[in-house]
C-alpha positions in Angstrom: -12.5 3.5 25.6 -13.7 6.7 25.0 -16.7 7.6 22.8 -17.5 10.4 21.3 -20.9 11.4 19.6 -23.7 14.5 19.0 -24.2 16.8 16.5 -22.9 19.0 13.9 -24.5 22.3 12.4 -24.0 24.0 8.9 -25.9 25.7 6.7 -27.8 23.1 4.4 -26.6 25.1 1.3 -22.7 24.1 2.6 -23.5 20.3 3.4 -22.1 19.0 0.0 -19.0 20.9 0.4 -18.7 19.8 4.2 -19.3 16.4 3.3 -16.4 16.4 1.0 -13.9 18.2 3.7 -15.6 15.3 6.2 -14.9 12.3 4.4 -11.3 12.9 3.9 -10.7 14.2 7.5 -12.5 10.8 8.4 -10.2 8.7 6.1 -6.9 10.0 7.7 -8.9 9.7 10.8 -9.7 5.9 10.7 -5.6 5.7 10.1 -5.0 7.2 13.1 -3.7 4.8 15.9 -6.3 4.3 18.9 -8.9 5.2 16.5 -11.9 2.6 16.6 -14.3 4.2 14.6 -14.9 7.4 13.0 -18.2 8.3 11.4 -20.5 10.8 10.1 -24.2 10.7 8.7 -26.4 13.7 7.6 -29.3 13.3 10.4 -31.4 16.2 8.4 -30.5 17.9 4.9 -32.7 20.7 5.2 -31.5 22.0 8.3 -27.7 21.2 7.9 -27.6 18.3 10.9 -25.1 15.6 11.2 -24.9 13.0 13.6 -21.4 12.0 14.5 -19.9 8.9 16.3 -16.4 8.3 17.2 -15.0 5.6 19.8 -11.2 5.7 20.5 -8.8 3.7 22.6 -8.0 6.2 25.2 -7.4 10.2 25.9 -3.8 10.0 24.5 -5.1 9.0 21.0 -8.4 11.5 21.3 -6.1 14.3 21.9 -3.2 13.3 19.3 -6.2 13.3 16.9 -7.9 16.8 18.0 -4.4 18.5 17.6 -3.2 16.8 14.3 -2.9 19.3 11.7 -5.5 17.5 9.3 -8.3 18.5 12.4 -6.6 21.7 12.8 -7.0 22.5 9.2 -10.9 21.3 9.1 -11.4 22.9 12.0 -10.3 26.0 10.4 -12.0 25.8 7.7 -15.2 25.7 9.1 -14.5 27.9 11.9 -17.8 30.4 12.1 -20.2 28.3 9.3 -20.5 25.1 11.9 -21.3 24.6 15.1 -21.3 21.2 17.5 -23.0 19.5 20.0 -20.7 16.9 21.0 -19.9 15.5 24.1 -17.6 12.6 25.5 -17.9 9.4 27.6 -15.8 7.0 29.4 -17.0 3.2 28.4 -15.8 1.1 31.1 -17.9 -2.2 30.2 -18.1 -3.0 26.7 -20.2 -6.0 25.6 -22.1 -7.0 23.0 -26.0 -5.1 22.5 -27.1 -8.1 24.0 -25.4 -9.1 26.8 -26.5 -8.2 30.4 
């Protein structure tokens, strides 16, 4: 599994809008096969910060996903009024929080 989390940047005044365009890139996203979870939460309004979070199966599905033409197009749209922070990790022992 790979997961995939940081931060995105826009200007607070564009959140609502961003938001919008977010939400329905996320529900085509959670659609997507290898997809485990897709999410998004505004970390800090007044500064335009979003946490996001994203787990999928494996590479093949990260990369059908990041070339998609839905991503393409948000991408796109936002190119030059967002910036990101994100990185991506390789799980290789899933468990539950509270297992050892």
């Amino acid at each position: 599994m790979l997961i995939v989390t940081g931060y995105l940047y826009v200007a607070s005044a564009d959140l609502a809008q961003f938001m919008t365009h977010l939400k329905a890139l996320a529900n085509v996203t959670r659609q997507r096969d290898g997809n485990i979870s897709y999410d998004a939460a505004v970390d800090d309004a007044d500064t335009g910060r979003l946490l996001l979070s994203e787990r999928w199966a494996d590479q093949a599905a990260l990369t059908a996903h990041l070339n998609a033409d839905e991503t393409e197009l948000f991408v796109n749209q936002w190119s030059g009024r967002m910036r990101a922070d994100i990185r991506k990790y390789d799980a290789l022992n899933e468990r539950d929080l509270m297992e050892d």
